[in-house]
Each structure stands twice: as structure tokens, then as C-alpha cells.
C-alpha positions as CSV (number, residue, x, y, z in Angstrom):
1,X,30.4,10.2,73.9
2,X,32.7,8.0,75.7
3,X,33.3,4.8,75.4
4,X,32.3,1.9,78.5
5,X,33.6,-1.1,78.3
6,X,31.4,-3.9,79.6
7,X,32.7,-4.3,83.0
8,X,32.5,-0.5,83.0
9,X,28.6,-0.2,81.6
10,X,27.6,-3.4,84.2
11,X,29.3,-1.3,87.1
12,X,27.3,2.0,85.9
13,X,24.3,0.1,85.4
14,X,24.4,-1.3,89.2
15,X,25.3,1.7,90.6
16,X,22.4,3.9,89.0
17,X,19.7,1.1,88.8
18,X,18.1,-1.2,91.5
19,X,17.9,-4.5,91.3
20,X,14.0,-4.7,91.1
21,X,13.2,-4.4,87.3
22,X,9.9,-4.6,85.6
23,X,9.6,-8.1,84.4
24,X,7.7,-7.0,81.8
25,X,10.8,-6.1,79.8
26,X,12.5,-9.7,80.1
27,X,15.7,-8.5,78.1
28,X,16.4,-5.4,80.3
29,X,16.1,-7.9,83.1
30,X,18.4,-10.6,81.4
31,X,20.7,-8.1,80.8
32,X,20.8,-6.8,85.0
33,X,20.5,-10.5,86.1
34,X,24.0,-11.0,83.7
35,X,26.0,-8.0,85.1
36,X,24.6,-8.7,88.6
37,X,26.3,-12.2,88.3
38,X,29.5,-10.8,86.4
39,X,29.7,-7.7,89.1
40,X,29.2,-10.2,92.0
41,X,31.8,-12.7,90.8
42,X,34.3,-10.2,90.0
43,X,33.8,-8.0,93.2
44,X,32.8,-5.2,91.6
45,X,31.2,-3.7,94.1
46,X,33.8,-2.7,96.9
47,X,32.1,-4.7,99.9
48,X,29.0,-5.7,98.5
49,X,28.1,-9.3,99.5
50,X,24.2,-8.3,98.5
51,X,22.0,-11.4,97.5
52,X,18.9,-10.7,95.5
């Protein structure tokens, strides 16, 4: 299995999920609200100016 680190997991997890989460699982959506945040403030995302 390899190993993500947590920049690498938020990067995955943006690139594979949309934004738009079930609020019916509140820590799934704490958890993409978070990387969304660490993703946007780090650039992550090569162009991506994207506001939710």
C-alpha cells in the first residue's frame, strides 16, 4: 500500500471527489472542507481559484 502524506491524500481527495458532499456524514465533510482550505491556501491545485 503506499504511503500519502497529508498534503498528498488532500490533493487525491480533491481531485477524485467533488466538492458537494452529503451533509449527512458531517466528518467526511469536515474533513473536505479542511483540505479544501489547506489545498486552496497552498495552491495546490495548478490554477484553481474555485470558490465553493
Amino acid at each position: 500500500m503506499v504511503s500519502l502524506t497529508f498534503m498528498e491524500y488532500c490533493a487525491v481527495w480533491y481531485l477524485f471527489l467533488p466538492f458537494k458532499l452529503p451533509v449527512e456524514i458531517p466528518w467526511t465533510y469536515s474533513l473536505h472542507l479542511l483540505c479544501w482550505n489547506i489545498c486552496h491556501d497552498l495552491s495546490c491545485f495548478s490554477g484553481s481559484t474555485e470558490k465553493f
